[in-house]
C-alpha positions in Angstrom: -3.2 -34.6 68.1 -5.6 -32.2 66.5 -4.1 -33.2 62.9 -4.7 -36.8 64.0 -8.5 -36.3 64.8 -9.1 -34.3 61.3 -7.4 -37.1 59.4 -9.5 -39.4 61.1 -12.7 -37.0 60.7 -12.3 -37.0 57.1 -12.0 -40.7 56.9 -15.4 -41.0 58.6 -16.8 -38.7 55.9 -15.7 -40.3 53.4 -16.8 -43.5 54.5 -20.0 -42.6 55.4 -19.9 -40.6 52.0 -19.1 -44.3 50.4 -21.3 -46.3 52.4 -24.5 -43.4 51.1 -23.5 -44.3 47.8 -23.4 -48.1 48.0 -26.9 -47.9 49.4 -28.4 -45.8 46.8 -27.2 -47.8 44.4 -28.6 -51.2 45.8 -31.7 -49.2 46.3 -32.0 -48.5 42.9 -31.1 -51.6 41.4 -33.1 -53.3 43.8 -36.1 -50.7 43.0 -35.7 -52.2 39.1 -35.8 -56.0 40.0 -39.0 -54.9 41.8 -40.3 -53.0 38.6 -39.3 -56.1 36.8 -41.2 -58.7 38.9 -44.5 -56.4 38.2 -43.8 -57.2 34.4 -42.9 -60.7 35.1 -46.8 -61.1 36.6 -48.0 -60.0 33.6 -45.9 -61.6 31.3 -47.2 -64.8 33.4 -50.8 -64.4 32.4 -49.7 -63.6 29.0 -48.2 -66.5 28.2 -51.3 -68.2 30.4 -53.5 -67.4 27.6 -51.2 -68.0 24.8 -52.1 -71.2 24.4 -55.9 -70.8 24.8 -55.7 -68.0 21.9 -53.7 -70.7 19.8 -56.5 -73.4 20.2 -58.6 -71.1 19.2 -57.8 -69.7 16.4 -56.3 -73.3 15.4 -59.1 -74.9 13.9 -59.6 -71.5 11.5 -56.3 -71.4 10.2 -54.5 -75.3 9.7 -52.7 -73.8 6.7 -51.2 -70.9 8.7 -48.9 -73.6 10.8 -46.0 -71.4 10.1 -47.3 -68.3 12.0 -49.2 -70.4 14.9 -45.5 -72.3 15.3 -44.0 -69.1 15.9 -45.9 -67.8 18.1 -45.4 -71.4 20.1 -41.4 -71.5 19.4 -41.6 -67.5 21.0 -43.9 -68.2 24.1 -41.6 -71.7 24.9 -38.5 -68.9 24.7 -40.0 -66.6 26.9 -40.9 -68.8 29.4 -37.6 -70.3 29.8 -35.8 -67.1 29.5 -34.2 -66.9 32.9 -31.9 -63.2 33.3 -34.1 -59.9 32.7 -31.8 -59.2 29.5 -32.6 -62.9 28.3 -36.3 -61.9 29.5 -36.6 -59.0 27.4 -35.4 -60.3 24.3 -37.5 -63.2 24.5 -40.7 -60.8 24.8 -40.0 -59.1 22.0 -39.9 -62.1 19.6 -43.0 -63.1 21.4 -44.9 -59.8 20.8 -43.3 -60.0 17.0 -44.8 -63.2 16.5 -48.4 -62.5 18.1 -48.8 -59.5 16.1 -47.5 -61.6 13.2 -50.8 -63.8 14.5 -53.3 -60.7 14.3 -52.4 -59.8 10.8 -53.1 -63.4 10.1 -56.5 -63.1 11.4 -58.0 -60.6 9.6 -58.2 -62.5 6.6 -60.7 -65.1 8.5 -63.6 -63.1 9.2 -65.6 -66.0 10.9 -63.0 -66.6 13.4 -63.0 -62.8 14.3 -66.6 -63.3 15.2 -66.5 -66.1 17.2 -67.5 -65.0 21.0 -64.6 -67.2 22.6 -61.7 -65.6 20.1 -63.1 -62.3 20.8 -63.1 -63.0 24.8 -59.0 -64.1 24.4 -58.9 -61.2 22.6 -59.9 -59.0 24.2 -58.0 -60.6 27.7 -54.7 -60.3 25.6 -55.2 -56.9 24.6 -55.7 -56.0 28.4 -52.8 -58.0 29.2 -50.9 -55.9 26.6 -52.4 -52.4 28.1 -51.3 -53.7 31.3 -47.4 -54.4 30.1 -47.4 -51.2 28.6 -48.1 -49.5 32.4 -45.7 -51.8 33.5 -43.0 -51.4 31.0 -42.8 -47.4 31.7 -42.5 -48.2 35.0 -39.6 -50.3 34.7 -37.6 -48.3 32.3 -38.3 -45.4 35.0 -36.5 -47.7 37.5 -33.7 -48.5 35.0 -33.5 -44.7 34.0 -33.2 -43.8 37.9 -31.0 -46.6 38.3 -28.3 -45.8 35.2 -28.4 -42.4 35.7 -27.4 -43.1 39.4 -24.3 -44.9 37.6 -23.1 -42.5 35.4 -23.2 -39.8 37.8 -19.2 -38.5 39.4 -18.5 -39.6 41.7 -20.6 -42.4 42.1 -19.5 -43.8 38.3 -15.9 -44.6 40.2 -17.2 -46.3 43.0 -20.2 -48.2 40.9 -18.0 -50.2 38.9 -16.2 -51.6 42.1 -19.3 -52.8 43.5 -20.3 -54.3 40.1 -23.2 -52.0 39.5 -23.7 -51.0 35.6 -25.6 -49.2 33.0 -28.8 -52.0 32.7 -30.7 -52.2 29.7 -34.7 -50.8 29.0 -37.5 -52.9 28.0 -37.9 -51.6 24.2 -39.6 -52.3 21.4 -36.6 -54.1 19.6 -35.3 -53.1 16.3 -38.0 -55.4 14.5 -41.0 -53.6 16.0 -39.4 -50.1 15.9 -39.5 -50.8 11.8 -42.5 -51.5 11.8 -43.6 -48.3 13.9 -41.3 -45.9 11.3 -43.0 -47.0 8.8 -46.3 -45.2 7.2 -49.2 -46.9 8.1 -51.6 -48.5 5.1 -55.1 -46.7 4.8 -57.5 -48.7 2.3 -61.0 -47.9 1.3 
């Protein structure tokens, strides 16, 4: 009888040890999604003024088509990006392709003067300061999150449930170039 009741008492606890470790992993991943939707209100507004920074800087640079198509082609990708992995990706062509547009606009210095370019400008470059905030955020959540999932026991027990190691929100290998490399200093 007693060996009966210590079985049993030991399949409690391990349930309950199971069950703990379920519900910290939905907490976590659920904890991400949440991170994620504070960078998909940004992201929103971002690609909200997209098209207004497009317009205009338009009329200033007809024969830079190439660079104001890309930017279009990017923003249309990110907006109908639908998983967070498709998401991410899709932003950092975007960012590519806007900074792509800054560099472009330095060589028209009438355009970087005009009072509506410098309003967008300055909206975007909030916008950016903003993702930044959010970004760390979210790759906090994600580090919680895959840590959580690597962990013994709970690595066993996380690829039952379908939980996995999930992706940050990096720079991408294009911008991380451009980071590594010295910067230019002219006089």
């Amino acid at each position: 009888m007693s060996s009966t009741l210590i079985i049993i008492g030991i399949i409690v606890l391990l349930g309950i040890w199971l069950v703990s470790i379920y519900n910290t992993l939905v907490s976590l991943r659920n904890h991400r999604e949440n991170a994620f939707a504070d960078i998909d209100v940004q992201l929103k507004q971002r690609h909200d003024l997209i098209p207004q920074l497009l317009g205009a800087v338009k009329g200033y640079m007809e024969h830079e088509r190439g660079t104001l198509e890309a930017v279009t082609n990017a923003r249309t990708q990110a907006m109908n990006a639908s998983s967070i992995n498709e998401k991410i990706e899709a932003e950092q062509q975007l960012t590519s392709a806007i900074r792509g547009l800054n560099v472009q606009v330095e060589a028209y210095p009438d355009l970087k003067a005009s009072q509506n370019f410098l309003q967008l400008q300055n909206e975007i470059s909030d916008i950016e300061n903003k993702l930044a905030a959010v970004r760390r955020f979210f790759n906090a959540a994600t580090k919680e999150l895959n840590i959580a999932v690597q962990k013994f026991p709970n690595t066993i027990f996380a690829g039952m449930f379908g939980f996995k190691t999930e992706p940050m929100f990096d720079l991408g290998e294009t911008q991380r170039a451009d980071l590594d490399k010295a910067p230019e200093v002219k006089f």
